[in-house]
C-alpha positions, 0 to 999 in steps of 0.5 A: 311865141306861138307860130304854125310853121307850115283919099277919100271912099265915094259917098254911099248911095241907097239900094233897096232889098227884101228879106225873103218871105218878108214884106218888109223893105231895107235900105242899104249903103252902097258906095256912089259908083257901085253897080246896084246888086240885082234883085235875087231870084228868092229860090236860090236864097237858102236862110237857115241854120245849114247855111249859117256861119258858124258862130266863130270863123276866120276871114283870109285875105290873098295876096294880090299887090295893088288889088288890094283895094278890092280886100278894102271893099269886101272889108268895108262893105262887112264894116258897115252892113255886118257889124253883127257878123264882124263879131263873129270873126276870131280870125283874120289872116292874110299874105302880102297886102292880104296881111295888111288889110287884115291888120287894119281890120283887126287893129283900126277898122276906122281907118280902112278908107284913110288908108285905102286913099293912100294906097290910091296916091303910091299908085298915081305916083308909080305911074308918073315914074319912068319905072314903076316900082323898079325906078331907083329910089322908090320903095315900096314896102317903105309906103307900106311901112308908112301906112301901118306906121300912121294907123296901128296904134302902140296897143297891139293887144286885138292882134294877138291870136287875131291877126295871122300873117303868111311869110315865107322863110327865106332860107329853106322857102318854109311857110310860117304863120305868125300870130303872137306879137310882142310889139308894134314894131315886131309886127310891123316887120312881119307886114314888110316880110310878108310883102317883101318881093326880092328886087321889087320892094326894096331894090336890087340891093335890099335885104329881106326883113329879119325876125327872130334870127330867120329872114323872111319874104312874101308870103305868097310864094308859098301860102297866098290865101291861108286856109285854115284846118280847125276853123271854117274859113271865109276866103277872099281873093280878086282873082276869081277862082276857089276864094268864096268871095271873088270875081265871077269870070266866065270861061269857056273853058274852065282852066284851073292852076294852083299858085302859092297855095292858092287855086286859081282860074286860067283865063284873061281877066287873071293874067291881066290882073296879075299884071296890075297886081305888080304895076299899077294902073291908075287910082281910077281903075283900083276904085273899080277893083274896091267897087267890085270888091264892095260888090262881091262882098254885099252879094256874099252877105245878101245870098247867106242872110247877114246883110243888115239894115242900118240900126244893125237888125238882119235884113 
């Protein structure tokens, strides 16, 4: 084995943007909802090759609990405008709920909004709990097992060396990052080790999941937003700080802390969201975190040329 040890999407609505020196007009998908991304200032657009992505890359995806419907908007905002780019990709890593948006990229990308309906409906059922996420009874990492469960198929075969996934080897709290899979079940336990929470996900009583003799939790407490050393790595994270595709908060002052590996912005619009991250707000407001999510990603793919028109040609 080869480890490094260390409900329904709303309908798209139209927007209109311009290829720079290019008189030639496309129409784009953005998702009913979505702010319309603003027209670039065309001097700050740079398309060329210093500013393309190497022809193979990773994409990261960060730990971020229940945010991670803003992971599903970046994701099927690149499904949809960047299928040339998607091509690119040999890597896609993740911890937490990052490792299981990546797993669905990697495995179904069909079923990303199937499944990003059913992350809606645990939060609106965890609102209606006198607990949360702690009320006895309930158990997180059991809906997670019932998301892969219905949407990886028995054929692993696109996850191996594809898929990277950040755990935490609870013993020594060691990262490890696991990419060989002999079966579906192997990675299924690697999902639940890598968003295993103590306490949180499985009760006070529950036991870390085991592979390969080792127990293991999130793997956020000690690589949240892999990076990668030998390939160029796109980092995604709804926490705005050093991820290239995140929430662009303003600060006054300009603050900055490291968590899990991960640097992060010291500001209000954080603790909130690691606030929710953990208990949930209302479906309503994790779409506003997708719509984000979708948004970033749209910008992202407009400011380095490789947003597409729909018969799959670079706008």
């Amino acid at each position: 084995m080869s480890d490094k040890e260390n409900g329904d999407t709303p309908k798209p609505s139209s927007e209109v943007v311009q290829k720079p020196g290019s008189t030639t007009e496309a129409t784009v998908e953005l998702p009913e909802g979505v702010p319309d991304i603003p027209k670039p200032n065309q001097e700050h657009i740079h398309i060329g090759v210093s500013n393309r992505l190497p022809h193979e890359f990773a994409i990261s995806l960060s730990g971020c609990g229940f945010l991670g419907s803003y992971h599903f908007g970046v994701m099927i905002c690149f499904q949809k405008n960047a299928k040339k780019l998607m091509r690119q990709v040999t890597r896609v890593s993740g911890a937490s709920v990052g490792s299981l948006v990546a797993a669905l990229t990697v495995l179904c990308p069909e079923k990303l909004e199937a499944s990003l309906a059913l992350l809606y409906d645990c939060a609106d059922e965890l609102n209606t709990l006198t607990f949360g996420a702690m009320t006895p009874g309930f158990y997180i990492n059991e809906r997670i097992a019932g998301i892969a469960e219905k949407f990886i198929s028995e054929d692993i075969s696109p996850a191996q060396h594809k898929l990277y996934i950040s755990l935490t080897r609870h013993r020594d709290k060691m990262n490890r990052i696991v990419s060989t899979y002999p079966n579906k079940e192997y990675l299924i336990k690697c999902l639940l080790a890598s968003c295993f929470i103590p306490i949180y996900s499985m009760g006070y009583y529950g036991i870390p999941p085991e592979l390969d003799g080792e127990q293991y939790i999130d793997g956020g407490y000690t690589e949240n937003l892999p990076n990668f050393k030998d390939i160029y790595t796109v980092t995604v994270s709804p926490f705005s700080g050093s991820a290239m595709i995140s929430p662009h908060d303003q600060n006054l002052f300009e603050w900055k802390m490291t968590l899990g590996n991960q640097q992060l912005k010291v500001n209000m619009h954080n603790i909130l969201r690691g606030a929710q991250a953990l208990f949930p707000p209302t479906s309503k407001t994790l779409r506003l975190y997708y719509e984000m999510g979708y948004r970033d990603g749209m910008r992202f793919l407009l400011n380095n040329g490789y947003l597409e028109r729909s018969e799959g040609t670079e706008v």
